[in-house]
matplotlib code that plots the C-alpha trace (Angstrom):
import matplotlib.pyplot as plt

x = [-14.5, -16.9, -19.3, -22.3, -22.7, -24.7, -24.6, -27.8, -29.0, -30.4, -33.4, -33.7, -31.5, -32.9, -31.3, -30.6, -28.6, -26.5, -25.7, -24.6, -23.1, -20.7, -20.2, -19.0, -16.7, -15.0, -14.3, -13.1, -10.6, -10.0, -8.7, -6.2, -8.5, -7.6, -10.7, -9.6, -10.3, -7.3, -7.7, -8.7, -12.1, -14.6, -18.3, -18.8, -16.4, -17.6, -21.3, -22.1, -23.8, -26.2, -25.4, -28.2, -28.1, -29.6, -26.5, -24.1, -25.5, -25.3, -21.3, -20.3, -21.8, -20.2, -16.8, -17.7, -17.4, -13.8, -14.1, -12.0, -13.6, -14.9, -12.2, -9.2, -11.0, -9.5, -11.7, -9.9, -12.6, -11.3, -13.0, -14.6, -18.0, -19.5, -21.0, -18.0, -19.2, -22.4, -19.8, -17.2, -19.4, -21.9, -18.4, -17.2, -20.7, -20.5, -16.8, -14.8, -12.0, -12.6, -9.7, -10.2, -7.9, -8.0, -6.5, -4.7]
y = [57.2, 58.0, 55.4, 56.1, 54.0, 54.1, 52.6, 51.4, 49.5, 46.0, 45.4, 41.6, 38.9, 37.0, 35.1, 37.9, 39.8, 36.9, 37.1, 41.1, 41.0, 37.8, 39.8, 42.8, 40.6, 38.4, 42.0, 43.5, 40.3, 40.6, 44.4, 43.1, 44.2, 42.5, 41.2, 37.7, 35.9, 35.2, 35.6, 33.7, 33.7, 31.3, 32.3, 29.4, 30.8, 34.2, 32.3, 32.7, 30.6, 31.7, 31.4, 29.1, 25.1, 24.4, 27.1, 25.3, 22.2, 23.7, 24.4, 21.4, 19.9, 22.2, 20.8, 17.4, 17.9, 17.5, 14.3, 14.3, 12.8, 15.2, 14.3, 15.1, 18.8, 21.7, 24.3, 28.0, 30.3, 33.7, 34.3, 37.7, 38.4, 35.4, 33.7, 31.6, 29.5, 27.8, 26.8, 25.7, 23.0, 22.5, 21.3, 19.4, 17.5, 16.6, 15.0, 18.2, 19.3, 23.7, 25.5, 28.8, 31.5, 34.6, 37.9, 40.6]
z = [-17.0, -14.4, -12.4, -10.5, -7.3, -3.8, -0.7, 0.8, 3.6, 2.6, 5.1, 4.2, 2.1, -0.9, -4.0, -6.0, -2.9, -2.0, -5.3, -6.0, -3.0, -4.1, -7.6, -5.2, -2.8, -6.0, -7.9, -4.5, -4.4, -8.3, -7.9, -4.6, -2.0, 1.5, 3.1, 4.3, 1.0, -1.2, -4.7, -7.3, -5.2, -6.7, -6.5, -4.0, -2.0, -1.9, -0.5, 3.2, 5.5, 7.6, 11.6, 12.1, 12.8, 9.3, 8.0, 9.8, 8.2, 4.5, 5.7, 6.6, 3.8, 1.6, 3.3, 3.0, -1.0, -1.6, -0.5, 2.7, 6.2, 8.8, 11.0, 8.9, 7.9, 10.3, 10.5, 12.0, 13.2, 14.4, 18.1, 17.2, 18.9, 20.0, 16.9, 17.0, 19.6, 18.1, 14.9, 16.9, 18.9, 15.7, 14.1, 16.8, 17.2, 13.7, 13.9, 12.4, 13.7, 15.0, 15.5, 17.9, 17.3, 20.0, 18.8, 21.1]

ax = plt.figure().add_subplot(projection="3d")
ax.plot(x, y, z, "-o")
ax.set_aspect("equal")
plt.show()
């Protein structure tokens, strides 16, 4: 069985994209695919946040849902780029606990 599929450039993120594109990460994780997410991979899971202050705010709400106080939640960032930065002292400020790991 043959399938046809493309690769295209998205130019601007709504709903609907957020959405293929957590179809496309869970299925990658499904079929064994290593890309940091162990599987089963929920579809909340598979759900970004944007690297914006209201983004970090949707996070750490998302991590106050299993019920467990800020300050007992360890969060590890990986130090690539320099995104990192904003999350790791967004966290802090908010009482979590960032975790800053530096690769070689």
């Amino acid at each position: 069985m043959s399938t046809s599929w493309s690769v295209r450039r998205i130019e601007s993120i709504d709903d609907r994209h957020i959405d293929e594109l957590a179809n496309l990460l869970i299925d990658a994780v499904d079929g064994g695919a290593s890309v940091s997410f162990m599987h089963p991979l929920t579809r909340e899971r598979a759900v970004t946040f944007a690297q914006t202050p209201d983004g970090f705010s949707s996070f750490q709400e998302r991590l106050l849902n299993f019920d467990v106080p800020a300050a007992q939640i360890l969060v590890v960032i990986e130090a690539t780029g320099s995104y990192w930065v904003a999350l790791a002292v967004s966290l802090h400020e908010a009482g979590f606990r960032p975790y800053v790991t530096f690769s070689s």
